[in-house]
C-alpha positions in Angstrom: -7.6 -35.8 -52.8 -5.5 -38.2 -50.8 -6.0 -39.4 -47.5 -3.4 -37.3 -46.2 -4.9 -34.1 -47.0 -8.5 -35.2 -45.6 -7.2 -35.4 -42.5 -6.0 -31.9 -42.9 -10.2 -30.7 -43.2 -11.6 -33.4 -40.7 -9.7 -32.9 -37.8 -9.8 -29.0 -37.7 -13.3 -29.6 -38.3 -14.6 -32.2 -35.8 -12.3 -30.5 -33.4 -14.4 -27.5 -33.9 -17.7 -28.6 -33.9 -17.1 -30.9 -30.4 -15.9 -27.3 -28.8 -18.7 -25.7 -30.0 -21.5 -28.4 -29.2 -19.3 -28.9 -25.3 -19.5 -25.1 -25.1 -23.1 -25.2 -26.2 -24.0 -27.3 -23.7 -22.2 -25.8 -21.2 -24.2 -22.6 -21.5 -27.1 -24.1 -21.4 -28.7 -23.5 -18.6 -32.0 -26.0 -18.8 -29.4 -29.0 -17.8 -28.3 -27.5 -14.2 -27.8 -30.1 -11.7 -28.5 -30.0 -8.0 -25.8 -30.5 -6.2 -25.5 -34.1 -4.3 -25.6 -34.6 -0.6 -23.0 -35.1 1.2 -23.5 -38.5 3.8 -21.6 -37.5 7.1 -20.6 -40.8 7.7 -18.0 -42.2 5.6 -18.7 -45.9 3.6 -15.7 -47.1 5.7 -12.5 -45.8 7.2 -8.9 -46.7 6.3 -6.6 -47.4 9.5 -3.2 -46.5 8.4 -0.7 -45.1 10.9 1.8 -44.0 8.8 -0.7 -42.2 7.1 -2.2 -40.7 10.3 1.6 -39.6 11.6 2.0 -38.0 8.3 -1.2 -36.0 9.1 -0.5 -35.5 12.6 3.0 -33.8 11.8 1.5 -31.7 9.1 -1.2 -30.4 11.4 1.3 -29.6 14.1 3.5 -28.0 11.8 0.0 -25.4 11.0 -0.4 -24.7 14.2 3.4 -23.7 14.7 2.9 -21.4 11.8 0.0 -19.8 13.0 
């Protein structure tokens, strides 16, 4: 068999078995995680204006809308 037509029955085949084993797992119910908690205070905060005007605009172009 060349090498050529191996790859033709491993990759189907790993392809398979990685969607069945991440699909598996998936349904698995035993490895539920909590969800995290979410800190109210941010790390740190990033002073940009342009990036606030951009914001500003888009928030008074809702409220124009609505």
């Amino acid at each position: 068999m060349s090498a050529k037509a191996r790859y033709v029955w491993i990759v189907p085949a790993v392809l398979v078995a990685s969607w069945l084993a991440v699909r598996s797992l998936a349904a698995y119910p035993a490895y539920e995680l909590e969800d995290p908690e979410l800190s109210m205070v941010s790390a740190h905060e990033l002073v940009d204006p342009a990036l606030t005007g951009l914001i500003r605009h888009f928030a008074a172009q809702a409220r124009e809308q609505n």
